[in-house]
C-alpha positions in Angstrom: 106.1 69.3 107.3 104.7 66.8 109.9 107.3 67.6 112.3 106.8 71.3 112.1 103.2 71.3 112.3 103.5 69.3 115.7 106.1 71.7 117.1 103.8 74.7 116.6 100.9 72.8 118.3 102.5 71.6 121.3 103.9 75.5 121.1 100.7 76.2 121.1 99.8 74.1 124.3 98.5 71.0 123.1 99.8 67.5 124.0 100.8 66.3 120.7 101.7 62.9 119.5 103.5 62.3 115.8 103.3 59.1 113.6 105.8 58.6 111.7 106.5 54.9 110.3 110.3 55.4 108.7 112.6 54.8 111.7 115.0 57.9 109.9 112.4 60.3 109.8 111.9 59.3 113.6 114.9 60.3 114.0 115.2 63.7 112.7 111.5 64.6 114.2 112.6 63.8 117.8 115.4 66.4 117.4 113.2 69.0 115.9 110.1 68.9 117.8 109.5 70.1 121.8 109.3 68.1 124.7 105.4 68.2 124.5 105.6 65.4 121.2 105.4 62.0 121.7 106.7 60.2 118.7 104.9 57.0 117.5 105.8 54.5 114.4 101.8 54.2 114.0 98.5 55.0 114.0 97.1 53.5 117.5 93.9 51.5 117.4 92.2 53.5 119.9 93.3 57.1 120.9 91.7 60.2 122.7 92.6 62.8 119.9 90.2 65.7 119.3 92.1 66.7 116.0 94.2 64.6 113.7 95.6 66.3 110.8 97.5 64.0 108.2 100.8 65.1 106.3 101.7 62.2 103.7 103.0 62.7 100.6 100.2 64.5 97.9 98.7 61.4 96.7 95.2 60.2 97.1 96.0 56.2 97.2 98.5 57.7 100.3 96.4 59.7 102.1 92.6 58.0 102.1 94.0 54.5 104.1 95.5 57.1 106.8 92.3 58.9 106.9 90.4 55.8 106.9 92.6 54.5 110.3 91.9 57.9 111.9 88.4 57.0 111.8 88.5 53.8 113.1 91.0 55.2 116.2 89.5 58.6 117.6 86.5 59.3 119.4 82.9 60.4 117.1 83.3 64.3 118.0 87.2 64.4 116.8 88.2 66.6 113.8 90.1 64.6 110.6 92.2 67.3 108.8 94.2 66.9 105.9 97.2 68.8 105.1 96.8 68.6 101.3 98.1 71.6 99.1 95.6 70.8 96.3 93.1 67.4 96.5 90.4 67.0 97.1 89.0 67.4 101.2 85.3 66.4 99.8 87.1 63.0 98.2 89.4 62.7 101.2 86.8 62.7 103.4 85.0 59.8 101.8 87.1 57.2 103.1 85.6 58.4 106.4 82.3 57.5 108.6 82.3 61.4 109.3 82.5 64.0 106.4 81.0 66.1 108.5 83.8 66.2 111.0 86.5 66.4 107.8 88.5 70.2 107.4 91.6 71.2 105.5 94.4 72.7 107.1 96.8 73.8 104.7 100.1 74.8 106.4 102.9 76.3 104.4 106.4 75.3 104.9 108.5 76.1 106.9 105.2 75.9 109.4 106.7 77.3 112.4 108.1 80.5 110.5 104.9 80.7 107.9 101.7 82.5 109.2 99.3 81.4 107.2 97.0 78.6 107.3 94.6 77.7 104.5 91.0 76.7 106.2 89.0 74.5 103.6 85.7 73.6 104.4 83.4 71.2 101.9 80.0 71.3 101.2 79.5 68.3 103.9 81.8 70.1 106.6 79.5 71.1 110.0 79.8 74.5 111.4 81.2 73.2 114.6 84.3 71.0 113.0 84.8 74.5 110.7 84.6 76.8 114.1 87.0 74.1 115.8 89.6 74.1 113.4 89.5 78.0 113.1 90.3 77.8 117.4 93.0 75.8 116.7 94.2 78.3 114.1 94.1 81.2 116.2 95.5 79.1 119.4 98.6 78.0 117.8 99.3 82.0 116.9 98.5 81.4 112.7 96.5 83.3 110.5 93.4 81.4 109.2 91.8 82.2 105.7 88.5 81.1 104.7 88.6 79.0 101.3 86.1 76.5 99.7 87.5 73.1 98.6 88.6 73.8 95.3 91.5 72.6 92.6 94.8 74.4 94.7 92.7 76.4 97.2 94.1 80.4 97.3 97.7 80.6 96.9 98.4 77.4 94.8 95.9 78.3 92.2 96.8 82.1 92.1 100.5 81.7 92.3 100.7 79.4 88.9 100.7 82.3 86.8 103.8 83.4 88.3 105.6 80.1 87.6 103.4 79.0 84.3 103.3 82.9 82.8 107.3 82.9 83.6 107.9 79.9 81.4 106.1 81.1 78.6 107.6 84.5 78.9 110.9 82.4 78.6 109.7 79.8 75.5 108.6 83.2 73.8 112.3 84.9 74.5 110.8 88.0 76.0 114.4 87.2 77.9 117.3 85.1 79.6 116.1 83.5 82.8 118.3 85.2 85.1 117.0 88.9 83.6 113.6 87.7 84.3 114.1 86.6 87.6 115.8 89.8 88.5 112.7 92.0 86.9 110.5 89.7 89.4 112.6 90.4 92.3 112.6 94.3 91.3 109.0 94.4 91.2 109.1 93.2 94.8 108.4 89.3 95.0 111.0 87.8 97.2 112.4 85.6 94.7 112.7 85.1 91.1 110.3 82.3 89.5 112.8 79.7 88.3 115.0 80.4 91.1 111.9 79.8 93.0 111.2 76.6 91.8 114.6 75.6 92.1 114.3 75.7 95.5 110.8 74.4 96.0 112.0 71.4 93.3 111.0 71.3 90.2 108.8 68.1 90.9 107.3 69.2 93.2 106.0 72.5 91.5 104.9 70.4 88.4 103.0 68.1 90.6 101.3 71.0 92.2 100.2 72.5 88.4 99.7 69.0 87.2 96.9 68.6 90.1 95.1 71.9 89.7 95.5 71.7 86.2 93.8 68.3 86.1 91.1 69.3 88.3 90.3 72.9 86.6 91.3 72.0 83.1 92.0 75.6 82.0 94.4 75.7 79.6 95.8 78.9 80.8 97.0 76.6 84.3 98.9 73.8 82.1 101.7 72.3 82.9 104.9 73.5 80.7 107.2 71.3 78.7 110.5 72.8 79.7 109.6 71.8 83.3 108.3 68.5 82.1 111.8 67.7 80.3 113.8 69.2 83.6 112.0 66.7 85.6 112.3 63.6 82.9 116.1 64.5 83.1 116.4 64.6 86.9 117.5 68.3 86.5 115.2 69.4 89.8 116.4 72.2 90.8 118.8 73.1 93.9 118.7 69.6 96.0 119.9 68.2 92.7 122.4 71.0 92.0 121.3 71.9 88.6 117.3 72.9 87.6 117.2 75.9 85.9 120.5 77.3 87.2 123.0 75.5 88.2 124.6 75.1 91.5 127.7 75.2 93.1 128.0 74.8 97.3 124.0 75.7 96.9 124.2 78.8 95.2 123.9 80.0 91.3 124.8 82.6 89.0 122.3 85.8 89.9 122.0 89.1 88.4 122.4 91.9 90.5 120.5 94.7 89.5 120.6 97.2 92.7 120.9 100.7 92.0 121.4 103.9 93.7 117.9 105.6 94.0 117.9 108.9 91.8 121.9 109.7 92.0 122.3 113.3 93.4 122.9 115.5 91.3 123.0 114.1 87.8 121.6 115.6 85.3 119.3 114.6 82.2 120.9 116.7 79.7 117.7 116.9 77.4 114.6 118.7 76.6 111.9 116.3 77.9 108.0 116.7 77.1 105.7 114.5 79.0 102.8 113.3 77.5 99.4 111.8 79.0 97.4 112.0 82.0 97.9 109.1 83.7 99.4 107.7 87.0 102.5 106.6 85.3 102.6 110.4 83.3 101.9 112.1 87.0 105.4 110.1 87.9 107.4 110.5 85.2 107.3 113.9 85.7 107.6 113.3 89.3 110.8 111.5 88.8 112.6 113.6 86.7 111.4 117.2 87.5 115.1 117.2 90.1 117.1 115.9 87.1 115.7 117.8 84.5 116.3 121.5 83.5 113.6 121.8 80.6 110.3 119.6 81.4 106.7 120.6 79.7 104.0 118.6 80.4 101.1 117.9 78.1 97.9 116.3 80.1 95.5 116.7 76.5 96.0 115.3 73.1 94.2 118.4 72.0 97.3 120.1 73.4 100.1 118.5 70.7 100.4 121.5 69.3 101.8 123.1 71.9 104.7 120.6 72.0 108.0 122.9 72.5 110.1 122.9 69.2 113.2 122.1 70.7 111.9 119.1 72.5 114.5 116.3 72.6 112.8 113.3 74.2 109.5 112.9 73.8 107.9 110.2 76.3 104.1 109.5 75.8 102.5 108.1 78.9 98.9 108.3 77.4 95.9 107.1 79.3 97.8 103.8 80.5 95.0 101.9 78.8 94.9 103.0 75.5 96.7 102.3 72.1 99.2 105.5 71.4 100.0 104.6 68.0 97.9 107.4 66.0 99.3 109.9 68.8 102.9 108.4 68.2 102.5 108.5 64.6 101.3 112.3 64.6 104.7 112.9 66.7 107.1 111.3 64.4 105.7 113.6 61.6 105.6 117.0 64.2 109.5 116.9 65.7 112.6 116.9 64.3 114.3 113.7 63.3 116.5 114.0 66.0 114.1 113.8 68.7 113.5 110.6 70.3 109.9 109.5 71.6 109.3 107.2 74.5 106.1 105.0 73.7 103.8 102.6 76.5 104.7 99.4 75.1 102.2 97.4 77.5 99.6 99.7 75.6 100.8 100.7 72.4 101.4 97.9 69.7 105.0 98.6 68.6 104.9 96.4 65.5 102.0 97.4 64.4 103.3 101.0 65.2 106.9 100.5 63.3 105.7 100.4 59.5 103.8 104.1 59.9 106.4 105.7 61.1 109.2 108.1 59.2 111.9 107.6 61.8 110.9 104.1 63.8 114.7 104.3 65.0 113.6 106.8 67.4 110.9 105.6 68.9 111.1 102.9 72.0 108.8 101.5 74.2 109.2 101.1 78.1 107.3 99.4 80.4 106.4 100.7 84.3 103.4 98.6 85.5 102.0 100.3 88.7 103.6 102.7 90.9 107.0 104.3 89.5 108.5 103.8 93.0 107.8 100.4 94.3 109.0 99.3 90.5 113.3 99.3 90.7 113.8 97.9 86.8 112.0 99.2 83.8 111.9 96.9 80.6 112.6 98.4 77.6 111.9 96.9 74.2 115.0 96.2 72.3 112.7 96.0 69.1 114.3 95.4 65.1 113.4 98.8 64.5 114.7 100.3 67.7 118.2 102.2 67.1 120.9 102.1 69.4 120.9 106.2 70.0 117.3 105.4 71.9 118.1 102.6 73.6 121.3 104.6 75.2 119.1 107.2 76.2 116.4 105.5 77.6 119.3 103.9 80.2 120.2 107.3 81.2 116.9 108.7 81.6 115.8 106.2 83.7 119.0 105.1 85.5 118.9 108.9 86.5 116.2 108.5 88.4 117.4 105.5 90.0 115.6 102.6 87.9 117.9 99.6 86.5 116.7 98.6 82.7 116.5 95.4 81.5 116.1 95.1 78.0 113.7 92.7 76.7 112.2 91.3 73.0 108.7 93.0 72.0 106.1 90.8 73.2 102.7 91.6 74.4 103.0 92.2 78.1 106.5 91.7 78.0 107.4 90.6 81.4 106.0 92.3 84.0 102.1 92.8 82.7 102.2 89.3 81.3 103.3 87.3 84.8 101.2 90.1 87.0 98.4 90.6 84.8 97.7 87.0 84.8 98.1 86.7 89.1 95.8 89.3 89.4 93.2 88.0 86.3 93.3 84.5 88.3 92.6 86.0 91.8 89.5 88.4 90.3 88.4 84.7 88.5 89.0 82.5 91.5 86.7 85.1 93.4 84.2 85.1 91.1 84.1 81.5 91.7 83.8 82.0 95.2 86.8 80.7 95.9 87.3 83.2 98.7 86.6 86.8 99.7 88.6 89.3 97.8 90.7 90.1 101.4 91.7 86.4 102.0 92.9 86.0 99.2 95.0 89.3 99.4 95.9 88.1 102.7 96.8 84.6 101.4 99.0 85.7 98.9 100.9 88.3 100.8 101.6 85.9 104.2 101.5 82.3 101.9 104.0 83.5 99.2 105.5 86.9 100.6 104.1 88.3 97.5 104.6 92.5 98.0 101.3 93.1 97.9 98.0 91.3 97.8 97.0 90.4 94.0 93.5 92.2 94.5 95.2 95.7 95.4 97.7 95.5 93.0 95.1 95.3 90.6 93.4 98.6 91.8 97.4 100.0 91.6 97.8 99.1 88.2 94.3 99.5 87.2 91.8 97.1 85.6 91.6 98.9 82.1 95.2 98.6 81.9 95.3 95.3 82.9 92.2 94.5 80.5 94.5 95.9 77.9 97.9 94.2 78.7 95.4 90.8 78.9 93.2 91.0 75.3 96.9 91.7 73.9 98.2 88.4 75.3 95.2 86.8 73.9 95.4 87.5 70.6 99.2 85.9 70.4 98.9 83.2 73.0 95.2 82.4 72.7 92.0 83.0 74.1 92.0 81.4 77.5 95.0 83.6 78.7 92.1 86.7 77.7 90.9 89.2 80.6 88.4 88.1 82.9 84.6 90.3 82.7 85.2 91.6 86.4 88.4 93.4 86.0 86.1 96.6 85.7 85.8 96.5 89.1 89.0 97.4 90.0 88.3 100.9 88.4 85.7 101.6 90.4 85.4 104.0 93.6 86.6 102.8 97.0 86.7 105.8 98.8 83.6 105.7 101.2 82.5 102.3 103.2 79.4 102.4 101.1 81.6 102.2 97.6 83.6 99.2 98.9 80.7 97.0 99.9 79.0 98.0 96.5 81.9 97.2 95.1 82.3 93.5 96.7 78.3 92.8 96.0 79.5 93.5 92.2 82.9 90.9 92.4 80.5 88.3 94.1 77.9 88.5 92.1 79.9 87.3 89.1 
């Protein structure tokens, strides 16, 4: 990390010197870095720095002695930045003479591919040393966000869901790793979560959730077990070829689960009735209008009635917030026993559904978070009560329109809503806490962690009712602290006009 962060400032046109004391690491730094480093085994007593920024290994006891022989060696007017992914800059800074002059620069690795660069400023930081730091940013050719000096800044705080929510998702047997690392990737993250902390190590991702865990002390951020026992066992991950896959010549076992967007041609051969008047009921239909001869549409509950007799799959969409089970119910008395029906299962309770119904063989839930088309695997509950005759249709029907299906246990959330609800529930919390505007952190997350979209907009995708839902659901099996946070209303609300976005900021703030 030291060695990259030097080669993008002497990139960047500054005359850059690196201190590194193991005579290896030396080594290898010389033969990454440019022409423009000079390479030093220590910290000189006197030097003519205007920035230093310190790399060492995330420990406090490490990093305050380094800081405090910065102070002693450069100049009154020269910036002290740390490097630190989640301490402290405000405690940091203490084993200086000059708080004042004391920023974070959080680079993320690789640092000459990664954009972004996390700009903390503390309570005690001037507006000069801030404005400095933010130069060098933009010199070098990164992107600087804006974040105050809290437990794991922006992306290390809002990515633990995605890591923390994915182990629980696995201790509750929602389903196998590898099927929930390839829903992940067909929701549009990069990588998978354990194969993601494979490759970052699996110590090192603990550490990172033990700090902000110890410095928020929110259950919802704690540290695992299963990770806790992989690390006790030395199991950490891909540079110790086995984690939570294991490896042979680097790689592991992956599921593939690529398909060939809406095969030409192919048809549904059913009689399919659309319920709801949502997003997700507006693409159904959408989706399977070219592969479907017979498609009604019903946008009103008051409609039911009008529900064609011959109707062979039923799928009820509702109002993507809502609990269907009353509507569901009324269907599995109305059609024939033959007829299967397609329920919401991030809204609709399917246990709690089960016991009222005539027929629960027939009815299945699925679950599409957002947007049909950015989503390229649908879970589908493999419930007790759910028959094999649905479960084979419900991988034709959506297969047909070029979606994989990953079947999963019924859980609240299953997958999907858990791991995303809870990224975009922390990011609408961590703003609230003025961790950040609601566009750094967006911009964070999308250039920090290649996420496919900033957690703030996926919200307004999804929708904050829905998410509410998914959230208060999760709470009630997994405990109150994983419960929706009071400003998720706000990604309901009206963004159309200038005017309805600042309104609409004043009201995320003043939480």
């Amino acid at each position: 990390m030291g060695a990259g962060i030097a080669d993008v400032a002497a990139r960047g046109g500054y005359a850059v010197e690196l201190v590194e004391p193991d005579p290896g690491a030396r080594e290898r730094a010389l033969a990454r870095v440019t022409e423009n480093v000079t390479v030093r085994a220590s910290i000189p007593e006197r030097s003519d720095a205007v920035l230093a920024i310190e790399a060492v290994p995330e420990r406090m006891d490490f990093k305050q002695p380094v800081f405090a022989q910065l102070d002693r060696a450069l100049g009154a007017d020269a910036i002290l930045a740390t490097n630190t992914s989640s301490l402290s800059v405000r405690e940091l800074a203490e084993a200086t003479g000059r708080p004042q002059r004391v920023v974070g620069l959080h680079f993320f690795n690789p640092p000459t591919a990664m954009k972004l660069v996390e700009i903390v400023e503390t309570d005690r930081t001037s507006d000069d040393a801030f404005e400095r730091a933010r130069a060098f940013v933009e010199r070098i050719g990164k992107t600087g966000v804006t974040c105050a000096d809290t437990p794991g800044f922006i992306v290390n705080r809002v990515a633990r869901p995605f890591y923390l929510q994915s182990m629980r998702a696995l201790e509750a047997g929602v389903a196998g790793i590898e099927e929930l690392d390839a829903l992940a990737r067909c929701a549009g993250f990069r990588m998978g979560p354990f194969e993601l902390m494979d490759l970052i190590g699996l110590d090192v991702n603990l550490a990172t959730s033990e700090s902000v865990y110890e410095r928020l002390e929110a259950e919802r951020l704690a540290p695992r077990p299963m990770q806790r026992d992989l690390v006790a066992r030395g199991r950490l991950g891909r540079k110790t070829g086995t984690g939570f896959y294991v490896y042979e010549n680097g790689r592991h076992a992956k599921l593939d689960l690529a398909l060939d967007a809406s095969p030409a041609g192919k048809q549904l051969e059913e009689a399919v009735c659309i319920i709801g008047f949502s997003a997700l009921a507006d693409d159904l239909a959408r989706a399977l209008e070219a592969h479907c001869d017979r498609l009604q549409r019903i946008e009103n509950d008051e409609f039911l009635d009008t529900l064609d007799s011959d109707a062979t799959l039923v799928i009820d969409a509702g109002d993507g917030f809502s609990d269907r089970s009353e509507i569901v119910a009324q269907l599995d008395r109305r059609c024939d026993a033959s007829t299967m029906i397609f329920v919401d299962a991030y809204a609709t309770d399917l246990a709690g559904l089960a016991p009222r119904l005539r027929h629960p063989q027939r009815v299945l839930g699925f679950g599409v978070l957002g947007d049909l088309d950015a989503q390229r695997a649908i879970e589908v509950v493999d419930a007790d009560a759910t028959g094999d005759d649905a479960l084979a249709l419900a991988q034709e029907c959506f297969e047909i329109v070029g979606k994989a299906v990953v079947l999963v246990e019924d859980r609240p959330g299953l997958y999907l809503g858990r791991v995303v609800g809870s990224i975009v529930n922390e990011a609408m919390i961590a703003v609230a806490q003025d961790v950040a505007e609601p566009d750094a952190i967006d911009l964070a997350m999308t250039l920090g962690v290649n996420y496919p979209r900033g957690p703030i907009a996926w919200g307004r995708e999804i929708g904050g009712k829905r998410i509410t839902r998914i959230l208060k659901r999760l709470a009630q099996t997994d405990g109150q602290e994983f419960a929706p946070h009071r400003s998720l209303w706000v990604l309901d609300a009206d963004s159309e006009s200038d005017a309805s976005e600042e309104e609409e900021r004043g009201s995320m703030n003043s939480f």
